[in-house]
TIVO-2410 file (N, C-alpha, C; in nm, 3 decimals):
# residues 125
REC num residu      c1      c2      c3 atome chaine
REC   1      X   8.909  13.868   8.432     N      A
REC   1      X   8.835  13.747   8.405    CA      A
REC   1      X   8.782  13.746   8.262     C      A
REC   2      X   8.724  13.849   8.195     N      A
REC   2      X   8.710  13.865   8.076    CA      A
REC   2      X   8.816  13.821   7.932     C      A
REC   3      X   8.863  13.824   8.023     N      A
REC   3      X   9.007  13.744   7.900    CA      A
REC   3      X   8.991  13.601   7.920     C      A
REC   4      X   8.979  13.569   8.034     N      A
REC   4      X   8.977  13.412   7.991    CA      A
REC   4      X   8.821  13.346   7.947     C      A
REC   5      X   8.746  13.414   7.987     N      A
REC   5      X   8.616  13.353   7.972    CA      A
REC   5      X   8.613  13.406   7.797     C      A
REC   6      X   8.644  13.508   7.742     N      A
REC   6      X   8.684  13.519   7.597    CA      A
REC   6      X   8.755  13.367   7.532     C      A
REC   7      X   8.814  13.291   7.586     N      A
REC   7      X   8.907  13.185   7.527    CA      A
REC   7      X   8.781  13.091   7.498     C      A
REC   8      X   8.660  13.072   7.543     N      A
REC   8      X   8.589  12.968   7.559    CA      A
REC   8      X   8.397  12.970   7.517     C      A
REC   9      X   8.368  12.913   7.496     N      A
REC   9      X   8.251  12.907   7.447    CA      A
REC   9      X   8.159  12.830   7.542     C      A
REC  10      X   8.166  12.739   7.641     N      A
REC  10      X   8.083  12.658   7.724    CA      A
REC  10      X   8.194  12.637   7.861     C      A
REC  11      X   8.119  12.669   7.962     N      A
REC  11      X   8.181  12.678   8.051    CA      A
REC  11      X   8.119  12.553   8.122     C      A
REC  12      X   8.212  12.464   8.207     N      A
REC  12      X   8.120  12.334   8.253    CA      A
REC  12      X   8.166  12.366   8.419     C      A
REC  13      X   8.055  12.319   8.552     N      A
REC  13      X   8.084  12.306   8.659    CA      A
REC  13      X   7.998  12.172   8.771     C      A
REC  14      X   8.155  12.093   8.760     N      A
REC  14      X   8.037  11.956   8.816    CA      A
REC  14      X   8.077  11.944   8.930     C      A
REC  15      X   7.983  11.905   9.017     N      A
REC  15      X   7.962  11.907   9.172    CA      A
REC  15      X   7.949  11.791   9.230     C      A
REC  16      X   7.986  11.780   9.317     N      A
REC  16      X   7.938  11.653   9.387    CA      A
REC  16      X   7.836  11.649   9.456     C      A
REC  17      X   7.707  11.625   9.481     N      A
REC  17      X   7.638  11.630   9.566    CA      A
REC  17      X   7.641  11.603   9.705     C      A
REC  18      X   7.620  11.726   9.775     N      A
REC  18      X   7.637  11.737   9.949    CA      A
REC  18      X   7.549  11.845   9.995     C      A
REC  19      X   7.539  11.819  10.129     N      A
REC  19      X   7.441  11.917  10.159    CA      A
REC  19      X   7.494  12.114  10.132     C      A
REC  20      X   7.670  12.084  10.104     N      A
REC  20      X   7.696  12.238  10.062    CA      A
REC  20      X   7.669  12.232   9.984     C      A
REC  21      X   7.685  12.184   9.857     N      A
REC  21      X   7.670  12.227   9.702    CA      A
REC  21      X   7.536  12.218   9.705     C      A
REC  22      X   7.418  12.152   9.793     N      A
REC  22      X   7.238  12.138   9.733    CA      A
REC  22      X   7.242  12.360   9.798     C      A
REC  23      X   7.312  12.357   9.949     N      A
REC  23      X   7.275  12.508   9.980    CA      A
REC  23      X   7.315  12.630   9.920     C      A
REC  24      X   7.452  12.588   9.866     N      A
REC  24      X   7.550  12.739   9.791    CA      A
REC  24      X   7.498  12.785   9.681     C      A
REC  25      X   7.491  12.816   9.686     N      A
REC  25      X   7.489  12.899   9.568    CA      A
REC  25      X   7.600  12.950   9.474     C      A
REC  26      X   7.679  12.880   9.369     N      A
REC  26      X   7.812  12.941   9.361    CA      A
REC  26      X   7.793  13.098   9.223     C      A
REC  27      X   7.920  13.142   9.237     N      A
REC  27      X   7.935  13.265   9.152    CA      A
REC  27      X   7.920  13.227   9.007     C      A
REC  28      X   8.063  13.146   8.975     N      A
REC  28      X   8.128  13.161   8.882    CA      A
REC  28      X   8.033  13.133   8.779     C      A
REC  29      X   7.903  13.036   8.803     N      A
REC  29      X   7.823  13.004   8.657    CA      A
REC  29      X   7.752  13.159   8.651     C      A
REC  30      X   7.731  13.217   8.749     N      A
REC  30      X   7.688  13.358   8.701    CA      A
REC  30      X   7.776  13.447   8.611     C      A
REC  31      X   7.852  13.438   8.650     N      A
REC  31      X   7.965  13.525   8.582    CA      A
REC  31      X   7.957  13.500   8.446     C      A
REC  32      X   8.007  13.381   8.401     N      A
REC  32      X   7.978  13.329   8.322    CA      A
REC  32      X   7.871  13.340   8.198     C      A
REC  33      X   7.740  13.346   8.286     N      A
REC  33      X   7.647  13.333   8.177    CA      A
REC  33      X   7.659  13.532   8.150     C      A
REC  34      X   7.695  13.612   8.233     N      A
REC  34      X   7.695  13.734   8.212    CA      A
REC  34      X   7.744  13.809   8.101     C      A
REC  35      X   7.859  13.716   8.055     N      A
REC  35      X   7.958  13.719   7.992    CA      A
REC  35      X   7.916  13.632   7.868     C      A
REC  36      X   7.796  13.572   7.854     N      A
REC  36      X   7.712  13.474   7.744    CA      A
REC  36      X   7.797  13.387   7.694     C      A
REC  37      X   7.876  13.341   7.761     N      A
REC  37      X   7.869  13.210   7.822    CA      A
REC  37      X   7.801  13.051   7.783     C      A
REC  38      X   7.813  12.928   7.759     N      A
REC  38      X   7.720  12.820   7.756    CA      A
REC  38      X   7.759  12.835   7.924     C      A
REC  39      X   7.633  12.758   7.990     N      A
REC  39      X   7.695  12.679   8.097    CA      A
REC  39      X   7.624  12.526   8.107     C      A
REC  40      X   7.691  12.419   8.173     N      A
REC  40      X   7.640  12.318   8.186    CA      A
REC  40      X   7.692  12.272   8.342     C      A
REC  41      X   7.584  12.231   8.437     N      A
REC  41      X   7.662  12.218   8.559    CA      A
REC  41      X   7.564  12.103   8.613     C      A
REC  42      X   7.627  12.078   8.747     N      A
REC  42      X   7.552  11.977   8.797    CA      A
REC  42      X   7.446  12.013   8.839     C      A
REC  43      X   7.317  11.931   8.835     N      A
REC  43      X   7.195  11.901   8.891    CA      A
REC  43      X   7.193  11.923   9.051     C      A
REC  44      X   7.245  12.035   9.134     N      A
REC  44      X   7.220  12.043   9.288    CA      A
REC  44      X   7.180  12.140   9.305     C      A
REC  45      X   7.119  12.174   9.443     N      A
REC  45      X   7.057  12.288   9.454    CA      A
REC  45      X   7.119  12.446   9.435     C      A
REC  46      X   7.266  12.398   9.457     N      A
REC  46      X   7.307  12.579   9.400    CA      A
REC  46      X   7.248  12.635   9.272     C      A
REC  47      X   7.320  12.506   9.208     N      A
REC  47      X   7.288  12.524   9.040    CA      A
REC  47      X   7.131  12.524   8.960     C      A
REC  48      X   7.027  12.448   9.069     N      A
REC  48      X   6.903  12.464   9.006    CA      A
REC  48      X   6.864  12.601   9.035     C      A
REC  49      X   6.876  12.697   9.108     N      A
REC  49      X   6.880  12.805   9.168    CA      A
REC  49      X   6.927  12.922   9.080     C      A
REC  50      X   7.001  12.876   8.995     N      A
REC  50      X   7.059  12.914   8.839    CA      A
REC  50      X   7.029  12.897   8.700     C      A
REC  51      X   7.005  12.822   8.719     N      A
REC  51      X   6.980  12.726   8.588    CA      A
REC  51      X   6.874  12.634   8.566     C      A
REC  52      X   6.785  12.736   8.444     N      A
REC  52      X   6.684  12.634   8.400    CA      A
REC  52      X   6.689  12.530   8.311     C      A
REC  53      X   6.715  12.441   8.335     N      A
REC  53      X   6.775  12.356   8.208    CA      A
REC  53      X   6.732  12.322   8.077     C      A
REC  54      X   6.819  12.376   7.991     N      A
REC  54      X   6.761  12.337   7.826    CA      A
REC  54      X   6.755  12.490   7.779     C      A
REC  55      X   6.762  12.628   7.919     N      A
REC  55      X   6.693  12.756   7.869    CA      A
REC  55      X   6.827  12.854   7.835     C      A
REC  56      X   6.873  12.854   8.027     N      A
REC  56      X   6.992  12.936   8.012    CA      A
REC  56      X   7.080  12.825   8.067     C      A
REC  57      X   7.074  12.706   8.081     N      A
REC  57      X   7.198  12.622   8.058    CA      A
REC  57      X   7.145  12.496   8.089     C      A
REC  58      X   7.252  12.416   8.096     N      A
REC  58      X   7.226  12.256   8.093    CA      A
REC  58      X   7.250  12.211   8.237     C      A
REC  59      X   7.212  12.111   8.274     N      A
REC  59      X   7.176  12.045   8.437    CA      A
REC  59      X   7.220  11.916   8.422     C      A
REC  60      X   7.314  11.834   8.487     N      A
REC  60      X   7.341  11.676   8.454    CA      A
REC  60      X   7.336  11.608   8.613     C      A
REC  61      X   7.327  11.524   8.569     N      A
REC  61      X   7.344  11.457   8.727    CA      A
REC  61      X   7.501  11.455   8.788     C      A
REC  62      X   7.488  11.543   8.933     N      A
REC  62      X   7.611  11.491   9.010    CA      A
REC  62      X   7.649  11.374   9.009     C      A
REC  63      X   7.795  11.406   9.025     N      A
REC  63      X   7.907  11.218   9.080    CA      A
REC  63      X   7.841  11.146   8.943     C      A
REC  64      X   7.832  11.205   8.808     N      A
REC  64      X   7.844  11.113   8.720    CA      A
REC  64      X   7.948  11.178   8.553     C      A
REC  65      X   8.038  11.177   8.569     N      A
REC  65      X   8.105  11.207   8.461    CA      A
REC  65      X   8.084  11.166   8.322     C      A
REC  66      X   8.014  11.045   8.344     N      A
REC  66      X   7.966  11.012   8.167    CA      A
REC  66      X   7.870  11.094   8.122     C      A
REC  67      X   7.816  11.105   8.237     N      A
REC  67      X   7.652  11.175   8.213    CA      A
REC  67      X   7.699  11.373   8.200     C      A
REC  68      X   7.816  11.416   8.247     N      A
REC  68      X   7.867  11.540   8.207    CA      A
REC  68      X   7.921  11.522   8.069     C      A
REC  69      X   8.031  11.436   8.068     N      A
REC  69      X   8.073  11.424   7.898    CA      A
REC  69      X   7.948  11.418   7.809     C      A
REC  70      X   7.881  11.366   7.824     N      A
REC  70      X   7.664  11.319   7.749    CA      A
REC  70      X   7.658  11.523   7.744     C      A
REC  71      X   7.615  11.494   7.858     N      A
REC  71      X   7.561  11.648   7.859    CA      A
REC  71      X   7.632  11.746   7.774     C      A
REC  72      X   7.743  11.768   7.771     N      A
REC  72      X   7.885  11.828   7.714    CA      A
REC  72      X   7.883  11.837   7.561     C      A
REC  73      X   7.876  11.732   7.527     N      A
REC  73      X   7.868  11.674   7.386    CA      A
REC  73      X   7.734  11.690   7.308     C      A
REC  74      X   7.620  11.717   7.392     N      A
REC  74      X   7.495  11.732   7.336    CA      A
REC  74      X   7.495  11.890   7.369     C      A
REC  75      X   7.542  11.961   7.433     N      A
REC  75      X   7.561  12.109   7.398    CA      A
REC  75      X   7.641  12.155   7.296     C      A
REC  76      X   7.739  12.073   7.246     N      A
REC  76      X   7.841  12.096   7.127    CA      A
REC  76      X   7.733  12.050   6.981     C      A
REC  77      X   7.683  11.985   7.031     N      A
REC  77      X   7.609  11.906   6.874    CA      A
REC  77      X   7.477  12.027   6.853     C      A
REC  78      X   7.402  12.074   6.961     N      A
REC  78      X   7.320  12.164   6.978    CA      A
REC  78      X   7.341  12.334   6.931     C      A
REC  79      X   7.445  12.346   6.818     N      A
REC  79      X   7.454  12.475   6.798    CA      A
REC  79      X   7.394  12.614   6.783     C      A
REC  80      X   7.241  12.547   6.707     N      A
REC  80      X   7.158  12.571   6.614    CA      A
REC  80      X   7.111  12.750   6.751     C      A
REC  81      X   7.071  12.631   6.872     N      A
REC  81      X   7.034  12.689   6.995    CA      A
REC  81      X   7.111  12.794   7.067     C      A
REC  82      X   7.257  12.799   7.088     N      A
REC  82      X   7.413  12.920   7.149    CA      A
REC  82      X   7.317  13.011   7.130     C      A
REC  83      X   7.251  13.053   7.049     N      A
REC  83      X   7.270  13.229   7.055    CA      A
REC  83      X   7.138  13.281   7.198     C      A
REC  84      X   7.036  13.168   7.129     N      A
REC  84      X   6.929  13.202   7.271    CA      A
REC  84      X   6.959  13.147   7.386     C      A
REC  85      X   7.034  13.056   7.399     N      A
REC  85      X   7.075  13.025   7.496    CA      A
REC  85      X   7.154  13.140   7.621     C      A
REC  86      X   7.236  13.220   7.524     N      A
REC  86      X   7.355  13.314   7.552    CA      A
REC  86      X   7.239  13.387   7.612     C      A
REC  87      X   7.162  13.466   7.500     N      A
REC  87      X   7.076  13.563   7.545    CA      A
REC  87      X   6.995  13.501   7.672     C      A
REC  88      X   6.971  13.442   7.678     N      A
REC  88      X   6.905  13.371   7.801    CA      A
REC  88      X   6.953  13.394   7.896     C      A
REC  89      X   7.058  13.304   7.930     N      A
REC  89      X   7.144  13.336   8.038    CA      A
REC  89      X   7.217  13.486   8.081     C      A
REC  90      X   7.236  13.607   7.995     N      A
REC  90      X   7.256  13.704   8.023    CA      A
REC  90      X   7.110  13.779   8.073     C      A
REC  91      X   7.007  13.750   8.003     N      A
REC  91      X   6.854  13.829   8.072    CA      A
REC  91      X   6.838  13.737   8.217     C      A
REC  92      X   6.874  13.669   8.255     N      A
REC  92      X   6.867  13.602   8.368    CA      A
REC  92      X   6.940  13.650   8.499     C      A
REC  93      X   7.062  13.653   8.452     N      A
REC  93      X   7.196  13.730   8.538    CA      A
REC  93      X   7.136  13.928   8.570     C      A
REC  94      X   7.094  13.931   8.435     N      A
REC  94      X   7.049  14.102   8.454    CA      A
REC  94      X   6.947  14.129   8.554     C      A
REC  95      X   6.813  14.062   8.525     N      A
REC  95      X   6.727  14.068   8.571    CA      A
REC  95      X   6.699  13.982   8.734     C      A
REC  96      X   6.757  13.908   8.760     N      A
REC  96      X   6.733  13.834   8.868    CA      A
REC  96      X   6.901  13.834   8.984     C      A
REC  97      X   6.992  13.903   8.921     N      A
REC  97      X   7.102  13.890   8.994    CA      A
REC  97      X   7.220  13.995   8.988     C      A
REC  98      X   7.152  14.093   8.921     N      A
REC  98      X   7.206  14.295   8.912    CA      A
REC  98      X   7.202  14.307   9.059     C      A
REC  99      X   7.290  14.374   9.123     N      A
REC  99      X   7.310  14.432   9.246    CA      A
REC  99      X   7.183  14.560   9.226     C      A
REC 100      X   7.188  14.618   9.140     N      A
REC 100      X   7.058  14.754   9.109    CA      A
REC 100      X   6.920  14.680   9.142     C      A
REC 101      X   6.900  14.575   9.055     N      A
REC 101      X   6.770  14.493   9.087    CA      A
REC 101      X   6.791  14.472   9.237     C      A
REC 102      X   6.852  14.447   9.276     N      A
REC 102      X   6.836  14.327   9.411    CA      A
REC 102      X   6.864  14.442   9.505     C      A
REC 103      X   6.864  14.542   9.495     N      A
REC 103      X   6.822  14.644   9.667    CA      A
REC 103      X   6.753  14.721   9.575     C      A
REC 104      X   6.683  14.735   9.466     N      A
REC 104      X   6.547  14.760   9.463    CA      A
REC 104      X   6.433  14.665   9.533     C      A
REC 105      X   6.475  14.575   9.488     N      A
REC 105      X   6.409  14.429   9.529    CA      A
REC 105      X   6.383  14.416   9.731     C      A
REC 106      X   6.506  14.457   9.772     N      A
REC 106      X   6.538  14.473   9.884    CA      A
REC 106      X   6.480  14.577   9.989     C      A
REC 107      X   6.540  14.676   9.926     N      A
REC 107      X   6.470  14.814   9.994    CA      A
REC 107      X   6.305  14.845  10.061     C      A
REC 108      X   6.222  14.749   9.990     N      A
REC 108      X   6.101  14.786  10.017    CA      A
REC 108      X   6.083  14.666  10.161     C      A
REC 109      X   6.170  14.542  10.141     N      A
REC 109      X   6.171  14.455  10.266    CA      A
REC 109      X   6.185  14.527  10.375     C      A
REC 110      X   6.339  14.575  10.380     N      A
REC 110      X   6.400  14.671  10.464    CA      A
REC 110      X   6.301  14.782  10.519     C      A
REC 111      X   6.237  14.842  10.428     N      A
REC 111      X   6.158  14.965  10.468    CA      A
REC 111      X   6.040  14.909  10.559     C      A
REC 112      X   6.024  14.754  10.512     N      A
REC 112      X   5.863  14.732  10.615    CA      A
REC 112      X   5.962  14.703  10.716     C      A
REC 113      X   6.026  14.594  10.725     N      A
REC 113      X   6.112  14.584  10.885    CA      A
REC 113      X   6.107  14.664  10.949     C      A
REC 114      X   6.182  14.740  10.895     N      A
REC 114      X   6.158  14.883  10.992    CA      A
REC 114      X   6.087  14.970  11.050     C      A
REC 115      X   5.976  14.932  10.943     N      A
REC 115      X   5.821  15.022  11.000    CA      A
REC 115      X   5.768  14.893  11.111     C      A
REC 116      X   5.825  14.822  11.134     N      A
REC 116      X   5.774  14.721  11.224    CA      A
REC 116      X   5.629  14.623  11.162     C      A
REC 117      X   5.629  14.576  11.026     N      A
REC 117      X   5.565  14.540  10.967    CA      A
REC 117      X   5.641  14.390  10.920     C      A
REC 118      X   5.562  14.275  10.905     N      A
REC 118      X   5.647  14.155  10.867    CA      A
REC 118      X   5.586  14.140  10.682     C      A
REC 119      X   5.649  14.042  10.666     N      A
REC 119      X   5.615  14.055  10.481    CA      A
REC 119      X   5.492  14.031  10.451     C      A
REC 120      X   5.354  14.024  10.533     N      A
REC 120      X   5.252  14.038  10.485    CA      A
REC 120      X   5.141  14.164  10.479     C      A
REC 121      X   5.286  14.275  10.560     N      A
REC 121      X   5.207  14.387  10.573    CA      A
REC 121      X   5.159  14.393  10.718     C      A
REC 122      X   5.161  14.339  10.797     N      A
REC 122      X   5.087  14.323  10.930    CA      A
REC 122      X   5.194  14.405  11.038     C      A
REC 123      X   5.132  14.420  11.156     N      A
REC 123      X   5.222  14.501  11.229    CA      A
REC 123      X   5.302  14.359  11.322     C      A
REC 124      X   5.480  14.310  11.291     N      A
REC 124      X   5.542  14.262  11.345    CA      A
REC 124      X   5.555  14.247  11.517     C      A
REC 125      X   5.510  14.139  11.576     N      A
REC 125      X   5.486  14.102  11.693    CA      A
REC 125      X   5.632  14.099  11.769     C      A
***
């Protein structure tokens, strides 16, 4: 994958709005920004879940293609911004979506479950 995401500088992913795309969560804009990446995607809940818009990428409204070309074109004119942007989106992917982070993150859930404790610390009924 590194070879092709090398060919490109802004990666775009537009969605249609439905109740899958508001729940999924998809990969590929992760990947992506991992790889520093632009991304610009649609405004649904996978993608807000990803993406803060303006920080580590751009947000447009679903089911509107002018408004992606808009969006598209104002990330191309916006150069000044690529580099924090990049960095952005890679401290984002590191920190919030590392497999290392996330069963650190995890492990201590797991450990109360098990002690028969629910997430406020209390003993699970």
């Amino acid at each position: 994958m590194e070879r092709y995401y090398a060919l490109t500088d802004v990666m775009a992913y537009p969605r249609k709005r439905s109740r899958l795309t508001d729940l999924v969560t998809p990969l590929k804009p992760l990947e992506a920004m991992a790889q520093g990446k632009l991304v610009a995607a649609s405004d649904v809940g996978g993608h807000r879940e990803l993406i803060d818009d303006g920080v580590t990428g751009t947000l447009f409204p679903p089911d509107a293609p002018a408004d992606c070309a808009a969006a598209l074109a104002q990330l191309l004119r916006d150069r000044g911004n690529w580099e924090a942007r990049r960095e952005a989106g890679r401290t984002h992917v590191r920190e919030r979506h590392d497999w290392m982070h996330n069963v650190l993150r995890y492990q201590d859930i797991y450990q109360r479950l098990l002690a028969g404790r629910d997430g406020l610390g209390r003993r699970a009924a």
